[in-house]
N, C-alpha and C positions, 0 to 999 in steps of 0.2 A: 794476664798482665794488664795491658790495655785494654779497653773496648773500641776505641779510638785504633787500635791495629788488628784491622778486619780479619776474620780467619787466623789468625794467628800471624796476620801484616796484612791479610789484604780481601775484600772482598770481591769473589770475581761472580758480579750480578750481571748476567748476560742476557736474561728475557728483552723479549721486544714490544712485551705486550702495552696498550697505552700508551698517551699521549696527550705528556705531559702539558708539555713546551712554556719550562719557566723563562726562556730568553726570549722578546718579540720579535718574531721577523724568521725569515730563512735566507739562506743560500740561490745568490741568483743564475745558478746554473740546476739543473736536473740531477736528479741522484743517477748514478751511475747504475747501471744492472750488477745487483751485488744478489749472491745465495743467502738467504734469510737461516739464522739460528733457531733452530727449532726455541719453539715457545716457552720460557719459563727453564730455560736451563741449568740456568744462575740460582733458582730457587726453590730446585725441585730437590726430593727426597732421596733415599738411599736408592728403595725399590724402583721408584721411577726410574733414575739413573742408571741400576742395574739394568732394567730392563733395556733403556736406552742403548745404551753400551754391548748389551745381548745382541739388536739387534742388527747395530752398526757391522760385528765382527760376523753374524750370519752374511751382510751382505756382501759381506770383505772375501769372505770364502768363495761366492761364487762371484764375483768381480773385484778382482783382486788387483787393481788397475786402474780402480776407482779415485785418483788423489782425492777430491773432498772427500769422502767416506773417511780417509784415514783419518784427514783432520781434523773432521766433527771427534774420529775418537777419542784422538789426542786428547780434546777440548774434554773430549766428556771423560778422559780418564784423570783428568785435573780436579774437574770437579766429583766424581768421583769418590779421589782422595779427601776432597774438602770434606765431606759428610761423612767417610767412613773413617779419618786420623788414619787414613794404611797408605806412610809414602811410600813403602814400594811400587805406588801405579803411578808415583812421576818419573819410574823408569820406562816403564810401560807407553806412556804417554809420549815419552821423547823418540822412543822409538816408531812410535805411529807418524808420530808430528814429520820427522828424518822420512820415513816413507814418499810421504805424501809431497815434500821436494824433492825427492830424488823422482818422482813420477812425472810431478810437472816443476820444476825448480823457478820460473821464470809467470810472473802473472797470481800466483797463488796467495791472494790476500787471506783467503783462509785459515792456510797452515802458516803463516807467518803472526796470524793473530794469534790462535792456537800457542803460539813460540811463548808470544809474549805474555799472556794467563798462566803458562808453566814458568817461564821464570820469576814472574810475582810470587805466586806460589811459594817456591826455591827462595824467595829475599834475595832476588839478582835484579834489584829496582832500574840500573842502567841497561842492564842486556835488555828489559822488559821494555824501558821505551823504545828503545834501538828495533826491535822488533813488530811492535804498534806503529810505528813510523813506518817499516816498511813499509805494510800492511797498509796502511792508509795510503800511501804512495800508489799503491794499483790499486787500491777503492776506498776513497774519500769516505765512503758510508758506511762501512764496515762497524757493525754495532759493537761488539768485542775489542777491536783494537780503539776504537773511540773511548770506550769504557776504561779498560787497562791502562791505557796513558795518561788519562784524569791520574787514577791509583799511582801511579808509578813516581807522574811529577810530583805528588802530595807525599810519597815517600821519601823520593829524593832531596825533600825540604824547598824545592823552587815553587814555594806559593804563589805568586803571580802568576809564573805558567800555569799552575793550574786553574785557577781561575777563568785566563783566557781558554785554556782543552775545554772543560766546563761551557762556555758559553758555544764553544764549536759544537760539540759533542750531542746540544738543546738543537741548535739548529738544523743538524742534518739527522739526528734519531734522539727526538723527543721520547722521553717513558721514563719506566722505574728505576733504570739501570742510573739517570741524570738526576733523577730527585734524590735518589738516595746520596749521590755525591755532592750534591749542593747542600741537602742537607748536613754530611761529612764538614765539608768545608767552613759553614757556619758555627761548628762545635770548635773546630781547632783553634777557629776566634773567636771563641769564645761567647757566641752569639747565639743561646741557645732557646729563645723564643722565637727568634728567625727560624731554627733548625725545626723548632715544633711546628709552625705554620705553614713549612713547605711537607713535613710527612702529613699532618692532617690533611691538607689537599692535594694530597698524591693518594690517600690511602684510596678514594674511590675504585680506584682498574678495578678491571672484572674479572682478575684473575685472582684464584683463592692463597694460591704460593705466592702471588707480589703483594696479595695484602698481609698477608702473614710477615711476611720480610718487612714491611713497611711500620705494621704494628709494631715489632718487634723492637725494629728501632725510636719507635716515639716511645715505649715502654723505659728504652734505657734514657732518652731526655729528658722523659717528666721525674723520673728517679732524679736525676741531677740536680734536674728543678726544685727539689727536694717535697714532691709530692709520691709518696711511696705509693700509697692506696690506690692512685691514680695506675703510676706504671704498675702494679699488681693487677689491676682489671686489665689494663691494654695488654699484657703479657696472654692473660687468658683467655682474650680476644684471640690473639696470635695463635695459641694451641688450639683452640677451637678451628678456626680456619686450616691449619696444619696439623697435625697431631705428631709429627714426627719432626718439627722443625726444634732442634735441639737448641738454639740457638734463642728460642723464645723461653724456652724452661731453664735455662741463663738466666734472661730478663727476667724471669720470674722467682729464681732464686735469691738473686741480686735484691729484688724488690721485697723479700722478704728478712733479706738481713738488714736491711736498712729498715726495718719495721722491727726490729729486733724481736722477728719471730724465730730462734733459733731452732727450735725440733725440726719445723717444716724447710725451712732453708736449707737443713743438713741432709733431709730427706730428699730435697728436689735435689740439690748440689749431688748424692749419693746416684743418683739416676742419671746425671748429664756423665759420669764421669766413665761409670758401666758405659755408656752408648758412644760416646767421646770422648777420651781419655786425654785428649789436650793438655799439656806442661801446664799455661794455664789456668785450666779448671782444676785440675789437681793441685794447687796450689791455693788457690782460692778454697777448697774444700779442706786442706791442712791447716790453713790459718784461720776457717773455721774453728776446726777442732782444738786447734790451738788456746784459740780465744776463751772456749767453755775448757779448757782447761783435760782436754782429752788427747794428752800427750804422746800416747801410744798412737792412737789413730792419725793426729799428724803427722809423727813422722814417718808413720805407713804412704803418707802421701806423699813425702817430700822425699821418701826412698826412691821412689820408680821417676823421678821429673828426669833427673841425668839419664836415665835409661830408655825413659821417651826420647828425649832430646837426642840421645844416641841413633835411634834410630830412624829421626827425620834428618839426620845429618848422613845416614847411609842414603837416604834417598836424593840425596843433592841439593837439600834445605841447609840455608845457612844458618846456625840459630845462635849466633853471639850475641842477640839482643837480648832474645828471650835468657839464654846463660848467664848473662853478663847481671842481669837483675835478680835472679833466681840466685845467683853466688853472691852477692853483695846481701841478701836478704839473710840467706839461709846455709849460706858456704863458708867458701874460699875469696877474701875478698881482692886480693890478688889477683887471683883468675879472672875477676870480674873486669879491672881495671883493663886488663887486655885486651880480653874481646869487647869492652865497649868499645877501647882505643881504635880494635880494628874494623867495628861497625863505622866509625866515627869518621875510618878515613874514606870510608866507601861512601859515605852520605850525609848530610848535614842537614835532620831532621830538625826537631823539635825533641820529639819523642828519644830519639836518639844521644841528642844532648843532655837531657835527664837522664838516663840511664848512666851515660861516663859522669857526670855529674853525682851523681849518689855513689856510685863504685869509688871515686876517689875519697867521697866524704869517709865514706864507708873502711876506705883502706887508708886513713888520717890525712887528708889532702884536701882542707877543706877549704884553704885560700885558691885553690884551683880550679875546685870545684863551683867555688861563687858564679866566675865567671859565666863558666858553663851553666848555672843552672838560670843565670838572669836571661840567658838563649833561650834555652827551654820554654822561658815565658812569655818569650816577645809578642807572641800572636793574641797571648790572653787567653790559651786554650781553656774549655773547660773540663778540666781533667783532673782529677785534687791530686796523685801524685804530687804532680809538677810543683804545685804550690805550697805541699806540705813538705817535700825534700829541700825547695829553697829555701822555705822557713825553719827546717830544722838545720840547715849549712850557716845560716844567719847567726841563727842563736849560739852557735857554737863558736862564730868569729866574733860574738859580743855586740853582734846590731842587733838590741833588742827592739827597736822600736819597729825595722823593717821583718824582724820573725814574725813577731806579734800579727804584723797586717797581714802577711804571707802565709801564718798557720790559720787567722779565721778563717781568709778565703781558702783554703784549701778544706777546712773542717766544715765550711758551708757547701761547699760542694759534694764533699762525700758523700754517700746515700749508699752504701750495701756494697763496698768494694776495698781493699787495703788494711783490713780490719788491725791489723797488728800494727802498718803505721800511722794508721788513726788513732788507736792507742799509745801510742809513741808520741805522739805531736799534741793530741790533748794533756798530757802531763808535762809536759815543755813548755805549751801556753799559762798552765794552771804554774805554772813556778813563776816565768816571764810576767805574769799580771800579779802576782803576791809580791815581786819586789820594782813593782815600776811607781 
């Protein structure tokens, strides 16, 4: 869908490694005694986590009583799911998380941070803050609930709060977990030689999973930047550093359709989707196929998305976003209208507003959708979406003058992602400029 919507909305990077500290100054009180999250949480792989996870539930066996223990599992059965696409362990997780207050209910910044990583997870952006708030309430330092309530306010659409979490967040647990959000933040406005300058001097940590995460993400800016060869090298930077971080053979896919190397794209895209089967990627991989004209195989892709989606909504994921785009593209544009409508009441993204924004175009409503999609834009994200749905809402209300600006920028932005509606908006422009 996004990449701008981390993990499939959110990314929950909870290392402590590093330090960074892109705000000057600190907090003139003392950090409180808070239990440190094991190192590189956030960024660590299947097997690590496995193991992780292994060894939490050995000690759970013979200390069964343990509230933190439960909570780390929680945590670690969230992220878990993040690497392995299997929500059923955000069942799992709510049940450890539930333990772990029911043992100690009162004090337990932990398991209340815990809370709030699982309902990001879930797309339940307000329970998420409500929960990081506690969490900070009995420990101001708590790296997790700091982390998560940056995400949460940025999904909720209250960009200023997040800005101000962000500047908190630098001062009482500087690292990767703040770069990469500051980073986040300067893409949604669209400010993405800010966003490069703050991953390039974050990339230094010593740790190989927060460089790798850090690569990963400067891989997808300089894509944007519309330097493919560039994010191609830093992609395989990132794999080198990780090898199993899926998330950089993304970037690297990405980076090679926008190089319009299509064998190897469909090759790399064929591998992320076996290991990750994310809505998503699978999407992105059928409008490959699409594009080179391999009919059968996309809509082998676009068979199983409902089916996925199915069953992250058994796990207590909310997915009308991801639905609501996925049916507008490739559906029922009805259905899309709805669940964006009911996204829409729950939160007032950016991201969000695109979405119900195209669903109306999409389902012929497209003096409604104007509205909607000039929201969408306000921050100046840099995200071609945005700017190719408004540009194509324009041209179909007869403002050609404001499509035209609206689909170059959107067509200058793209770099290896939307492929069908870059095809779509390039021959909109190409009409738009033969009769202006």
């Amino acid at each position: 869908m996004y990449r701008l919507i981390w993990v499939g909305a959110i990314a929950l990077v909870l290392s402590v490694s590093g330090a960074i500290g892109l705000v000057r100054g600190a907090d003139d009180t003392a950090p409180a005694p808070a239990t440190a999250q094991p190192a590189d949480l956030g960024t660590a792989g299947r097997d690590t986590l496995t193991t992780y996870v292994s060894s939490l539930q050995d000690r759970l066996r013979r200390l069964p009583d343990d509230e933190l223990a439960w909570a780390r599992l929680g945590l670690g059965y969230v992220e878990l799911a993040r690497v392995s696409g299997n929500p059923g362990l955000y069942e799992q997780a709510d049940e450890a998380i539930a333990t772990s207050l029911s043992l100690q209910s009162g004090g337990n910044a932990p398991a209340h941070a815990a809370r709030a990583a699982l309902s990001a997870a879930r797309h339940d952006f307000s329970d998420s803050l409500a929960a990081a708030d506690r969490a900070l309430a009995i420990n101001p330092y708590d790296a997790a609930a700091l982390a998560v309530r940056v995400d949460a306010l940025a999904e909720l659409g209250r960009y200023d709060a997040q800005l101000r979490a962000l500047r908190t967040a630098d001062r009482r647990q500087p690292g990767v977990p703040v770069a990469a959000r500051y980073a986040y933040a300067m893409e949604l406005r669209g400010r993405l030689d800010e966003a490069a300058r703050i991953l390039r001097r974050s990339v230094r940590t010593p740790q190989a999973a927060d460089r790798s995460f850090l690569l990963t993400l400067l891989s997808e800016v300089e894509r944007r930047r519309g330097r493919p060869a560039d994010a191609r090298r830093i992609a395989l930077q990132a794999l080198e550093q990780a090898p199993t971080n899926v998330a950089a053979r993304v970037a690297l896919a990405r980076a090679l359709v926008a190089d319009r190397r299509w064998s190897r794209a469909s090759a790399e895209w064929e591998q992320v989707v076996e290991t990750l089967p994310l809505p998503e990627y699978q999407v992105e991989l059928g409008e490959l196929h699409e594009l080179r004209d391999r009919t059968e195989q996309a809509e082998e892709q676009y068979a199983v998305v409902a089916t996925t989606n199915a069953a992250f909504a058994s796990g207590g994921v909310n997915t009308d976003l991801e639905s609501a785009l996925f049916e507008a593209d490739h559906g029922d544009t009805g259905a899309a209208v709805v669940s964006a409508r009911a996204e829409w009441d729950r939160r007032k993204s950016v991201l969000v507003a695109d979405v119900l924004a195209w669903s109306l175009h999409r389902d012929g409503d497209s003096r409604e959708a104007l509205g909607l999609a000039r929201t969408a834009t306000r921050l100046g994200t840099a995200e071609s979406r945005l700017w190719l749905h408004r540009g194509l809402i324009e041209a179909e209300l007869g403002l050609d003058g404001q499509a035209r600006d609206h689909l170059r920028r959107g067509l200058d932005l793209d770099r290896g992602t939307a492929l069908l509606l870059t095809r779509d908006a390039r021959a909109a422009l190409d009409r738009l400029e033969a009769r202006a």
